[in-house]
Residue, then its C-alpha position, 0 to 999 in steps of 0.5 A: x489567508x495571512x491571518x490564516x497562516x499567522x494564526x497556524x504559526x502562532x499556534x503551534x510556532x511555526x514560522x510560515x513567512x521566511x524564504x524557503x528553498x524549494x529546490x532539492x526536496x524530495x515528496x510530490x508537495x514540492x515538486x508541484x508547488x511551483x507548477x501551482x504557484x506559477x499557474x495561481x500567478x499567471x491567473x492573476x495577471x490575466x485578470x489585470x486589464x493591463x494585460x491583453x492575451x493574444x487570442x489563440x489561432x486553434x482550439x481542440x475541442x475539450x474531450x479530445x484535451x481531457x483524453x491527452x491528459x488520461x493519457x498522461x496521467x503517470x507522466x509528472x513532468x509532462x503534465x506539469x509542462x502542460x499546466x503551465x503552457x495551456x490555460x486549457x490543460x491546468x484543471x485536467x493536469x492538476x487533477x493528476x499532479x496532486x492525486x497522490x500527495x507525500x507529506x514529511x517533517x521535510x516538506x511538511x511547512x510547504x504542504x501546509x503553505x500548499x492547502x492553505x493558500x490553494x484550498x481548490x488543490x485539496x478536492x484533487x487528493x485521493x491518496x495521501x502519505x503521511x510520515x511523523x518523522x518527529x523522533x520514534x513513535x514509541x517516544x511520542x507515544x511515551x510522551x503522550x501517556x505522560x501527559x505532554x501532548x501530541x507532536x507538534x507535525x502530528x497536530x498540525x497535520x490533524x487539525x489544519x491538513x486533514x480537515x481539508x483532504x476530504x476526497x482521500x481514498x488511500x490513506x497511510x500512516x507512518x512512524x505515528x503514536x496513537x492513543x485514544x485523543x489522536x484517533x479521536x482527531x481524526x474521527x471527523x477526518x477522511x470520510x471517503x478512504x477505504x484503503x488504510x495503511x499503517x507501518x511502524x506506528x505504536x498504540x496505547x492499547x489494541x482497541x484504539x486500533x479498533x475504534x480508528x478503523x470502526x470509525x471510517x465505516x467504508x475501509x475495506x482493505x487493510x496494510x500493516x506492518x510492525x504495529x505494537x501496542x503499549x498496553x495490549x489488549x487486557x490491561x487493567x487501567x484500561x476500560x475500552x476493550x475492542x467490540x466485535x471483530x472487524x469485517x474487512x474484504x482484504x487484509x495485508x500483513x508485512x511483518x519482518x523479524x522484530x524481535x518485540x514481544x508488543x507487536x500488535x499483529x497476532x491480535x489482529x489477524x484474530x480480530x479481522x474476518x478477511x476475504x482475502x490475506x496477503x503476508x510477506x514471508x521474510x524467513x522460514x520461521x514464519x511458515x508455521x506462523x501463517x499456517x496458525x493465522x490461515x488455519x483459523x479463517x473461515x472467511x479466508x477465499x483469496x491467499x497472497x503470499x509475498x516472497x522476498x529474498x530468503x536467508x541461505x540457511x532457509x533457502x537451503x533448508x528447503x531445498x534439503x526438506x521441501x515439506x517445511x513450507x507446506x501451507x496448510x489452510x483453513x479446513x473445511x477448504x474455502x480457498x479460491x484463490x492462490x497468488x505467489x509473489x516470488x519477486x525477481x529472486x524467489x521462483x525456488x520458494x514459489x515453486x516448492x511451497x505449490x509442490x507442496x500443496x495437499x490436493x485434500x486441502x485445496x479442492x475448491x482451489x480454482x486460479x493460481x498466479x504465479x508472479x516471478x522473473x521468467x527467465x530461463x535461468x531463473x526457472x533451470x535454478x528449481x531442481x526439476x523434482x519440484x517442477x514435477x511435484x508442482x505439475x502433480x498437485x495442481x494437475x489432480x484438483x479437478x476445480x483448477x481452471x486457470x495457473x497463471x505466470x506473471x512476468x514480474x520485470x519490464x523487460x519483457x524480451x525473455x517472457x517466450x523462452x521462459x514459457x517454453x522453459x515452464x511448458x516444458x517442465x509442466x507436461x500435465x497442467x499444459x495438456x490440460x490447457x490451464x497455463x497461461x503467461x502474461x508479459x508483464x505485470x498490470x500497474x496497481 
């Protein structure tokens, strides 16, 4: 193991044998390490023969253990608590302390002390995060087109951490360059992850995108947000050109104001077949924008539209001509599904752009989720005319079987005053018996 570590370090000069301090890190590598250490030191005295552990006056019998621990498995510090306390717990209780793993050039050294001197941890890692944090991506990405190679936490993490991580299911990318040598490190990597997420990261053109997702056949959902290519799909130094679409059953866009003309994500949303299309609207500009991307899926059954907190201009240019979010989809209609996210802030929007549906265009529309604050005066905010207008669109399409409200808070105290609030603005929808409320939103 230390020749393991004095190898890693001499490789890529990192020192992995000075005293670190472990307190005040933040990322889930550093929370757990002393529950790890502890648990690996407390195993070694046990072996010694010195040592004559008292025998315990009760066992509870396994399954009912394990249950414990489900029962825990969002609790950290009592699962940690009960790691170190019972020989017993710490198999169950690491099966959940290091399910989810946070790696950034904070704690990067301890992550890789972490992997290297417990390799019976990797096998419990299903979702992991990774975060460069070596400058830009655009200025690691620069160095690598000019010949100087990968950043030194980006090799490390491709060729010591990744190689062991074979379980991960969920896995993200942040502030990483990618050209065509880095997508074909991590081609043996990951196996088993069907969900990719991808934000800030720069390509040295669109088909290495292409080839990163191809290449971890079982990925059926993709998250992005403010990708960008160097090269863009058509540049002549390039011969790699992207194959045939990609086949996905959910696709994500996050894509705030950038101002960029190398963003990659126009190319892609024409590059995916997508079941369903989730797309956070930051601004109004970007209604037609989704419009153009809707209107091309012929695959496209299930449409999510997140709705952060809007300008005041936009807020009050909807109010002032409610037809500028009309969502206009794909025709012949193929939709299935429409979930609104109006966070804690945003029902006026969510409301309007239902109002504002064409019945022509949503004729196979069979649920609506509404996820938003229902309070009462969060729901007296939206003028009744677009209470009204949303009762009359949904009311007419014969196919909806179900409008569902989602409270979106923990508090869940205002959810009864609320739906009378909305009952009370929805006559129709209430007398065909589709409305539904939900206290509080289920954990992803």
């Amino acid at each position: 193991m230390e020749q393991s570590l004095e190898a890693i370090g001499k490789e890529f000069d990192i020192n992995f044998f000075e005293k670190r301090k472990w307190d005040g890190v933040r990322g889930t590598v550093s929370r757990t390490w002393k529950v790890a250490t502890s648990i690996a030191h407390r195993r070694s005295q046990a072996r010694t023969p010195t040592a004559r552990p008292s025998q315990p006056r009760w066992r509870l019998p396994l399954e009912l253990l394990e249950q414990i621990i489900d029962h825990l498995h969002n609790d950290v510090p009592t699962l940690r608590s009960c790691a170190l306390i019972c020989n017993a717990l710490v198999a169950s209780a690491q099966y959940y302390l290091f399910n989810r793993i946070v790696i950034k050039a904070e704690n990067f050294v301890n992550a890789v002390l972490l992997f290297v001197k417990n390799p019976h941890l990797t096998g419990h890692v299903r979702e992991l995060y990774f975060e460069a944090g070596e400058g830009t991506a655009f200025e690691s990405l620069q160095a690598l087109l000019e010949g100087k190679g990968p950043p030194k936490y980006l090799r490390v993490f491709a060729l010591v951490i990744a190689p062991r991580l074979s379980n991960v299911v969920r896995l993200a990318f942040k502030d990483v360059p990618f050209d065509q040598h880095i997508v074909a490190m991590f081609a043996s990597s990951f196996p088993r992850i069907y969900m990719l997420s991808l934000f800030d990261c720069w390509f040295r053109c669109n088909a290495d995108l292409d080839t990163l997702v191809k290449g971890h056949p079982l990925i059926h959902t993709l998250r992005c947000g403010r990708l960008c290519s160097r090269y863009g799909a058509s540049d002549q130094d390039f011969a790699e050109q992207p194959g045939s679409r990609l086949t996905l059953r959910s696709l994500k866009v996050t894509e705030s104001y950038s101002p960029t003309p190398l963003t990659l994500l126009p190319w892609l949303v024409t590059h995916v077949e997508s079941e369903t299309f989730i797309y956070s609207l930051y601004r109004l500009s970007q209604v037609a924008k989704l419009n153009q991307i809707i209107a091309g899926y012929a695959s496209l059954r299930h449409l999510h539209i997140v709705l952060p907190r809007w300008r005041k201009e936009d807020t009050r240019e909807v109010a002032e001509c409610p037809p500028v979010v009309a969502i206009v989809p794909h025709y012949p209609p193929n939709l299935v599904t429409l979930t609104v996210d109006a966070k804690l802030h945003s029902l006026f929007l969510g409301a309007h752009i239902l109002a504002q549906l064409d019945p022509h265009a949503f004729v196979r529309l069979s649920t609506v989720n509404i996820i938003a604050h229902i309070t009462v005066p969060d729901i007296e905010e939206v003028e009744l005319d677009a209470w009204a207008g949303m009762d009359q669109t949904l009311s007419v399409l014969l196919s909806l079987g179900a409008v569902n409200f989602i409270n979106n808070c923990n508090d869940t105290s205002h959810v009864e005053a609320g739906s009378a609030a909305i009952i009370k603005r929805l006559p129709v929808l209430n007398v065909r018996k589709v409305l539904s409320f939900v206290a509080q939103r289920p954990p992803k």
